[in-house]
C-alpha positions in Angstrom: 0.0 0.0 0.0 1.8 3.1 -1.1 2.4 6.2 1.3 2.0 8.9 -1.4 -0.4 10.8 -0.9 0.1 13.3 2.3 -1.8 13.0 5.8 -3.5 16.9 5.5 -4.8 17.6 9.1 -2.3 20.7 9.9 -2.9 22.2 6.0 -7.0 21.8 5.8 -7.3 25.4 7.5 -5.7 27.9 6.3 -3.3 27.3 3.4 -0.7 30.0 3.0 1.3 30.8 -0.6 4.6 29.2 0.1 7.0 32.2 0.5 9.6 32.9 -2.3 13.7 32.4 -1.3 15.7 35.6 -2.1 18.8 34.5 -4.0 20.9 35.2 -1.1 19.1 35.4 1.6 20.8 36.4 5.1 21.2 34.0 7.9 18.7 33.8 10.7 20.9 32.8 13.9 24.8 33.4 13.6 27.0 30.9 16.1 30.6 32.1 17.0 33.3 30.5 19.7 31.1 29.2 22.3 33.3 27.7 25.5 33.6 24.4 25.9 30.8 22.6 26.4 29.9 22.8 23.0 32.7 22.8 20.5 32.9 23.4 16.6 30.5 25.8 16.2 32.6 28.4 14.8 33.5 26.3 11.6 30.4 25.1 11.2 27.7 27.2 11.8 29.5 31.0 11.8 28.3 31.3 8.9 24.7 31.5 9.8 21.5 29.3 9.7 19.6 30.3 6.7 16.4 31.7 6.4 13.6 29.1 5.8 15.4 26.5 6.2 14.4 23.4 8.7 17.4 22.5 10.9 18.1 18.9 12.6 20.3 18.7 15.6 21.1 15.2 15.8 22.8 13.4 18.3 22.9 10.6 21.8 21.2 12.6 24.9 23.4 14.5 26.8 25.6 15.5 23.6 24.2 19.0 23.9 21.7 19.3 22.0 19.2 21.0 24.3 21.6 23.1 25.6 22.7 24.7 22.4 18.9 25.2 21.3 18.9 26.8 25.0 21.5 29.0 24.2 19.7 30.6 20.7 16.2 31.2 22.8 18.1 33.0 25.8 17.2 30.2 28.3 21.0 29.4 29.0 23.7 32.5 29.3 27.0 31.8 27.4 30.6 33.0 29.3 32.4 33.8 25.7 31.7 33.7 22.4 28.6 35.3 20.9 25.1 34.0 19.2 22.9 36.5 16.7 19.5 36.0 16.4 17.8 38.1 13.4 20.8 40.0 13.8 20.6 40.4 17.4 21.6 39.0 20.5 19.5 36.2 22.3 17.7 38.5 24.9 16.7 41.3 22.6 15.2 38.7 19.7 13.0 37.3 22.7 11.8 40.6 23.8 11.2 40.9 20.3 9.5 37.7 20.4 11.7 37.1 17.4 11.1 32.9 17.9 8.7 30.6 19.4 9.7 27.3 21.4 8.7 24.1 21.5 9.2 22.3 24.7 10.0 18.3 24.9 6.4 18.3 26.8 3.5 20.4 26.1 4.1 22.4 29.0 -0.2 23.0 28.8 -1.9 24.8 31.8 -4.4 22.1 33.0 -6.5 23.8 34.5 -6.9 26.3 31.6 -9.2 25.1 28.4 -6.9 24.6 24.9 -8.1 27.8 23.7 -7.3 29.8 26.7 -3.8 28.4 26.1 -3.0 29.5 23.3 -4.3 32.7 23.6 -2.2 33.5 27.3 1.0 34.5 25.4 -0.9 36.8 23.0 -2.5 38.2 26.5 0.5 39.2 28.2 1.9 41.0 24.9 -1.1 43.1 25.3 -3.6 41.8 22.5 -7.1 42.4 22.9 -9.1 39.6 24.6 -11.0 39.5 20.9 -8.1 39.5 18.5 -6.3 36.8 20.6 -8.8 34.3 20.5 -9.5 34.9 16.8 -5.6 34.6 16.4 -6.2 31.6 18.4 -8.3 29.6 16.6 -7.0 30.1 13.4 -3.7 28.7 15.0 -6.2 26.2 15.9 -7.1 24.8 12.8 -3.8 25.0 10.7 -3.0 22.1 13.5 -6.4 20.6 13.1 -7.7 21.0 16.7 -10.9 22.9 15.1 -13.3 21.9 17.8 -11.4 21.2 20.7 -10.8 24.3 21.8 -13.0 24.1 24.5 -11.3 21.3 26.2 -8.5 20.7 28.5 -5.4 19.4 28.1 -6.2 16.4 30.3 -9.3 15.4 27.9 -6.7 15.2 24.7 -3.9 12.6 23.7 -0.1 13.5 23.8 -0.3 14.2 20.7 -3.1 16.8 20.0 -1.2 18.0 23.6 1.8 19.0 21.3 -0.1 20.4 18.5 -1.6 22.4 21.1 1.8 23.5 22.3 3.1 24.5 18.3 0.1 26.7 18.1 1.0 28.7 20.6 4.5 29.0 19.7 3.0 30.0 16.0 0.3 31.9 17.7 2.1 35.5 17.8 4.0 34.5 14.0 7.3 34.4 14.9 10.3 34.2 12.0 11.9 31.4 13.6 10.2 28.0 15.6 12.8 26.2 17.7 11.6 22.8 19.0 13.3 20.4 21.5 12.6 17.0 20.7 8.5 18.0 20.9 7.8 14.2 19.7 10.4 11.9 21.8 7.8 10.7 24.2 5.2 9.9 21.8 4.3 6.5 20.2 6.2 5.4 16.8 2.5 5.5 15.0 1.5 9.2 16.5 4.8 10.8 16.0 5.2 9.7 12.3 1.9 10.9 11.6 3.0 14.3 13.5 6.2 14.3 11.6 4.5 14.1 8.5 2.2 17.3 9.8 5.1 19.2 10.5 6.7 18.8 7.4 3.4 20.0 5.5 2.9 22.9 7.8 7.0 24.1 7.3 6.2 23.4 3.3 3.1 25.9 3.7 4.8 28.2 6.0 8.4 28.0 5.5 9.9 29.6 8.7 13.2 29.0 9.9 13.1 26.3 11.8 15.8 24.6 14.6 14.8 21.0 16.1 16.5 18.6 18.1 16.4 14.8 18.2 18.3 11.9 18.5 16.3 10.2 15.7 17.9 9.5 13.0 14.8 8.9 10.6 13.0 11.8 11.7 16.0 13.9 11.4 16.5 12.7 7.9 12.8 13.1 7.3 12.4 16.5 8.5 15.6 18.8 7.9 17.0 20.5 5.1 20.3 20.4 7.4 21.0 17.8 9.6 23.8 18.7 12.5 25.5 15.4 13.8 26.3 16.3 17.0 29.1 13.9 19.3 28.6 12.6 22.8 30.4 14.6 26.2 32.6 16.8 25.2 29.4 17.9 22.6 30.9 19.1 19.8 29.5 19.1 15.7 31.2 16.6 13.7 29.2 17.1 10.4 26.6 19.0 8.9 24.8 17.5 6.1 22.5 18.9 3.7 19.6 17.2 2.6 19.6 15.8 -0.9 16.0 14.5 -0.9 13.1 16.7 -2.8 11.1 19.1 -0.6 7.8 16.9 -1.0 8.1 14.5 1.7 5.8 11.9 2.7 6.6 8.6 4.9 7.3 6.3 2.5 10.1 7.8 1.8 12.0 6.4 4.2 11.5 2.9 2.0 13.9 4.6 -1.0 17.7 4.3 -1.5 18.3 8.2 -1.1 16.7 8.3 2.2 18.3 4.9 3.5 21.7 6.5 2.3 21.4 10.0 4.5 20.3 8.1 7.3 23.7 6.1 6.6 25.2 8.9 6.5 23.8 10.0 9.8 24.6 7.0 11.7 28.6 7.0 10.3 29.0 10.8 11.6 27.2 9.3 15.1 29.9 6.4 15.2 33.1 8.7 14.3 32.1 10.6 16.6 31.9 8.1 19.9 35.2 6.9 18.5 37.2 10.3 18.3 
């Protein structure tokens, strides 16, 4: 049974004109000498992140990962070294609200309905109790929770819990979506199906995205970069750019081009455990 045709749930809503790439566009997020900790950055990624691009951070847990993505959103301070974000540093792009994050749980208030969630961030930046929740909803549907709004996180799965959480990182349109490991805990069945939202909702949207996992297929499923990262000391041993055609759907990961990148992936993992 072929694998072809798309699941649509996060594009039924509201389907955007996919935005045109300049012919040189500048990078989004700028990385140069970090301490220790997490080493190679300046070779590899001082020349930017570009925009619209979908970024994979591969690697074991406890490579650094996290941390790094920490660092970029201004939830970890650095001792050296410096990180742009849109051009800025860390702390003005989030007063900004330059970027949204996406936590490895859904980091939901329960006792707050899905609707009232999303719309709390636009809230505190001042919106009017009327625009958010129209904001809201249509956040709402391009992740197909058209209907639930009403209910609260403890009445939906883990799954519609994280779509729930992407919406309101989207919710106030940020340029860049960072995302740490938002599917790790799910089932194999519900976070393929999410992966293959995800990739129609970056296709639509295009924003720059950064997202960590240590899987290989969905980083090879997902990215348009994939960053290999080693085990303590965390350092970047190799950054591969994705050969495979911007339509993706899952049974992709049944042809030879995916098989190779994810060969790819795994090689970089091993040298890098053995250096």
């Amino acid at each position: 049974m072929s694998n072809r045709v798309p699941n649509r749930t996060l594009s039924s809503a509201a389907t955007r004109k996919r935005p045109k790439k300049a012919a040189s566009q500048p990078p989004k997020l700028t990385i140069r000498k970090l301490p220790t900790g997490v080493r190679g950055l300046d070779d590899i990624l001082g020349g930017g992140i570009p925009e619209f691009s979908f970024n994979v951070i591969a690697g074991t847990p406890g490579c650094g990962k996290t941390t790094l993505l920490r660092v970029i959103a201004d939830l970890e301070h650095i001792t050296s070294g410096s990180v742009l974000v849109n051009g800025v540093s860390p702390h003005e792009a989030r007063l900004a609200r330059a970027y949204g994050y996406v936590f490895q749980a859904p980091a939901l208030f329960p006792w707050r309905t899905v609707l009232a969630n999303v719309t709390l961030p636009l809230q505190i930046q001042g919106t009017s109790r009327a625009d958010a929740k129209t904001i809201a909803l249509d956040h709402l549907a391009r992740v197909g929770l058209t209907g639930f709004e009403g209910k609260y996180p403890w009445q939906l799965s883990g799954g519609m819990q994280q779509r729930v959480s992407i919406a309101r990182a989207l919710s106030f349109e940020p340029r860049i979506l960072m995302m740490d490991e938002p599917f790790g805990a799910l089932d194999e069945i519900t976070r393929d199906r999410l992966n293959e939202q995800l990739q129609e909702l970056w296709q639509r949207e295009r924003r720059t995205v950064v997202f960590v996992t240590h899987s290989i297929a969905e980083a090879v499923y997902l990215s348009t970069r994939i960053v290999v990262m080693s085990p303590r000391p965390g350092r970047i041993v190799k950054v591969i750019d994705s050969p495979l055609p911007d339509d993706r759907y899952l049974g992709l990961r049944d042809t030879t081009a995916f098989i190779q990148v994810a060969h790819e992936v795994r090689e970089a993992l091993a040298d890098g455990h053995h250096d």
